[in-house]
N, C-alpha and C positions, 0 to 999 in steps of 0.2 A: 409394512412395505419397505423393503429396503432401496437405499439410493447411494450411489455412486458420488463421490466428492472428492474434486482431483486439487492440488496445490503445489506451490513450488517448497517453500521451505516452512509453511505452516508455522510460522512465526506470532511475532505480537499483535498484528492485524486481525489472527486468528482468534483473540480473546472471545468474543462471542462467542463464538462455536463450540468452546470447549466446554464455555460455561454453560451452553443449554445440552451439549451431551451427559455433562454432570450432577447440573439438576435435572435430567431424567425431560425435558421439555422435547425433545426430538421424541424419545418414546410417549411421552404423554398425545402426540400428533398420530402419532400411532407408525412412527418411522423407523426403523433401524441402519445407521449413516456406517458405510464403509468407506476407511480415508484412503486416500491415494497419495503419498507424497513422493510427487514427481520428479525432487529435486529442480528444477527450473520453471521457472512463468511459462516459458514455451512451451517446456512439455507439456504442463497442465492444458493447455489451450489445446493442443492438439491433442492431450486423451479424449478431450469433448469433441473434437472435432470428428476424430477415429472411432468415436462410441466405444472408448474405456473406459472414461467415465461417465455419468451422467450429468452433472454440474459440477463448476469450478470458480474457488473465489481465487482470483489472481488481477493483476493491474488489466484493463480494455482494451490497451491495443492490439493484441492480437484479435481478439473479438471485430473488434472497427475495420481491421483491415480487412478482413475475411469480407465481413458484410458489404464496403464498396466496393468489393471485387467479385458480390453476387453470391458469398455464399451463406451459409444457412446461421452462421452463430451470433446469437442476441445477449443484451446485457436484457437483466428480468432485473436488478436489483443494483444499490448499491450497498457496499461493505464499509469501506472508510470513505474520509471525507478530506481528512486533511493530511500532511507533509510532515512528520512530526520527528524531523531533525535540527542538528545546529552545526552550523560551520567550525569545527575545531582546529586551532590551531595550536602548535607548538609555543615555549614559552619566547615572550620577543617579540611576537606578534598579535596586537589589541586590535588592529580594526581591519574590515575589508581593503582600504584602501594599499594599507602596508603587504598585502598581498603580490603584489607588483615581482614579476620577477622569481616568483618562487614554484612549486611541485605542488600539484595536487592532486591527490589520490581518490578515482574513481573506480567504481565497477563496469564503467561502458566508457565508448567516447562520444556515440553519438546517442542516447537514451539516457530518463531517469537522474541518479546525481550528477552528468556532465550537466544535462540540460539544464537542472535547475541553478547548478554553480554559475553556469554562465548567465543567468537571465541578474542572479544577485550582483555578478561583478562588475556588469555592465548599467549598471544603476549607478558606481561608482566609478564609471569610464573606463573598466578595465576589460577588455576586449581578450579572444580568445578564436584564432591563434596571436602568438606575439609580446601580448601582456605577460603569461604566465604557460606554465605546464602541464597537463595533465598525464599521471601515469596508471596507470591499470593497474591497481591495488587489490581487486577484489573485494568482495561482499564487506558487511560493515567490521568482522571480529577483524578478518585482514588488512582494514587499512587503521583498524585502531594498533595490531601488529607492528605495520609499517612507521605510523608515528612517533610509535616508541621508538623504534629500531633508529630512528634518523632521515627514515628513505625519502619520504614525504615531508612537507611541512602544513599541510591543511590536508582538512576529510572533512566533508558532509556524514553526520554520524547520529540516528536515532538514539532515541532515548529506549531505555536508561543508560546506553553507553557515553551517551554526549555530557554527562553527571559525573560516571565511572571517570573520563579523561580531566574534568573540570576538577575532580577532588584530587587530582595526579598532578597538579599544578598546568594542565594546558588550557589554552585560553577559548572561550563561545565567542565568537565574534559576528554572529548570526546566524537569525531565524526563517528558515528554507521557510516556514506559515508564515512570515512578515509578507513575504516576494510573491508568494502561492498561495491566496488565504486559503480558497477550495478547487479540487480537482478532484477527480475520479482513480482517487489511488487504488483502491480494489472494489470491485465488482461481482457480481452473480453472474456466471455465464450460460447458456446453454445453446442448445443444439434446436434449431427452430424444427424442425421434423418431431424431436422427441418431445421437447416441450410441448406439442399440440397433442399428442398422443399420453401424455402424463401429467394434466392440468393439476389434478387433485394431490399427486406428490409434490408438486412445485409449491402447489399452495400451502399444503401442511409445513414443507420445509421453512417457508418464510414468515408463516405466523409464530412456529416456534423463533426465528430469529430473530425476528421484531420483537419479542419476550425476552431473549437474552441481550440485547444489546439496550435496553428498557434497564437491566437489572447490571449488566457490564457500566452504566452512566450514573447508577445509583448510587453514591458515595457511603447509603446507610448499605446498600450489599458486598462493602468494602472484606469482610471475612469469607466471601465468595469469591470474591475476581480476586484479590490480592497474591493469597497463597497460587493458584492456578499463572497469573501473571509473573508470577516470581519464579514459577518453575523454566514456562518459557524464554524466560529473559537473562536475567542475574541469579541462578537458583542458589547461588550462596551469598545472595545480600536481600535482606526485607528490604532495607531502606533503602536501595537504590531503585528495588524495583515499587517501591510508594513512589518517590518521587516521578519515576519513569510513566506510570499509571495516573496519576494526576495530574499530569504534563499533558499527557494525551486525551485525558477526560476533560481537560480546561478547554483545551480547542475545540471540542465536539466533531471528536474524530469519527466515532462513532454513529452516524445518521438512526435517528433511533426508530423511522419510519421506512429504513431504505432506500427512500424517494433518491432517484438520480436527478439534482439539480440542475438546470438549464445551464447554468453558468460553470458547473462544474464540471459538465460536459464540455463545454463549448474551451476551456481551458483545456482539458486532454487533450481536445481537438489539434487547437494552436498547438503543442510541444509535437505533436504529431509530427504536422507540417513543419516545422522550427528545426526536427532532425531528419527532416525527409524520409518519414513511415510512412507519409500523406501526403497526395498532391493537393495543392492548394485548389485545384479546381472542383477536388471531391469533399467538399468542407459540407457543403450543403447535404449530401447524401449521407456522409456518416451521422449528423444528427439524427436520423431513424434507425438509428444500430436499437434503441431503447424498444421492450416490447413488455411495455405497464400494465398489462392483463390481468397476469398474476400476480403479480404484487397488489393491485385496485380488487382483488376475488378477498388477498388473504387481509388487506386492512380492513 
């Protein structure tokens, strides 16, 4: 059976996936996965929406929104679980608070790392607009770009690059999973029409995934995941990308049941409404964006 799998930049989120395409666990289900890299979360969402792809692991909200606006796209699963960045700053600057007054380099202004910078900086009373500045940096290699360069003075920065800047002498001055322990970072999406008409490939696809994110948490299948994560990530450092891997295994980023928690939801929800994706009045609706069928077929 083949099946459709759309993404934005099939990144380190994607660890799973590459590792059940590797050990052969999609063919063993009896599937063969065509990938779609969309370049962006949105596109993805909308090859499923457009039926070009079939299913897509990309962050929720486009999913959410669709659904409390009536249309057809459901989360079936979830992918990651947790946030697995750190606030990097230049040297001179040790803590959130010294943040006061300075640049910092995001991919959006109003989604994703603004949101999350703002929820941390205001734990430490520093407010946004006023406090400080945000500038449009772009994805994480460009605002790690940017901070060399001078342009910025802070970046929210995944691992392994938040190691990468930490051995460059710039400073972690925190943990985006301190602020955010769980949320709905990436997801299973699909198309409620197709999903009802392709039970049986939905369900193959997610019991292989639940097998590879079983063996991605594994620390003794560390000669599997490591080489494959190190390609995706730092492909000319092991040890950045060890560290970066065991960063991320520590958290339990990986749901190894793909259960979407209530509460992890219920936080997407919040950031939703927080950058106005959401109207607060539709908070109760989007919690049924989930449709646990098959996921409950394939455990």
């Amino acid at each position: 059976m083949r099946l459709r799998l759309a993404g934005g930049a099939q990144g380190f989120n994607w660890l799973p996936v590459f590792v059940a395409e590797e050990q052969g666990l999609f063919a063993r289900h009896g599937l063969a996965i065509e990938y779609k890299r969309m370049g962006s979360v949105d596109k993805a969402t909308i090859a499923v929406l457009e039926g070009e792809a079939d299913l897509a692991i990309t962050p929720p909200e486009g999913a959410v929104a669709d659904f409390v606006d009536g249309g057809e796209l459901r989360i079936v699963a979830a992918n990651a679980l947790r946030l697995p960045m750190s606030l990097v700053a230049r040297p001179g600057i040790d803590s959130l608070a010294q943040l006061k007054g300075t640049k910092i380099g995001t991919s959006s202004l109003t989604e994703g790392t603004a949101i999350y910078t703002q929820i941390m900086l205001a734990a430490e009373g520093l407010h946004y607009p006023g406090d400080y500045e945000f500038v449009l940096s772009g994805i994480h290699t460009k605002r790690w770009e940017a901070l060399q360069a001078g342009e910025i003075d802070c970046a929210p920065q995944p691992a392994p690059w938040n190691f990468l800047a930490q051995d460059q002498g710039f400073r972690l001055i925190g943990e985006v999973n301190d602020a955010i322990p769980e949320i709905v970072f990436t997801a299973i999406i699909g198309k409620a029409s197709w999903l009802q008409a392709n039970p049986d490939v939905v369900t193959r696809f997610l019991k292989a995934l639940i097998e590879a994110h079983r063996l991605t948490n594994d620390p003794e299948s560390q000669h599997v995941t490591l080489p494959i994560f190190q390609r995706i990530t730092t492909s000319d450092s092991q040890s950045l990308a060890r560290r970066g891997l065991a960063y991320m295994r520590s958290m339990g980023m990986w749901p190894e049941d793909l259960a979407v928690p209530d509460t992890a939801l219920r936080t997407t929800i919040d950031l939703m409404i927080r950058a106005k994706l959401l109207d607060e009045a539709r908070r109760g609706d989007a919690l049924d964006v989930v449709d646990g069928r098959y996921l409950q077929d394939a455990v």
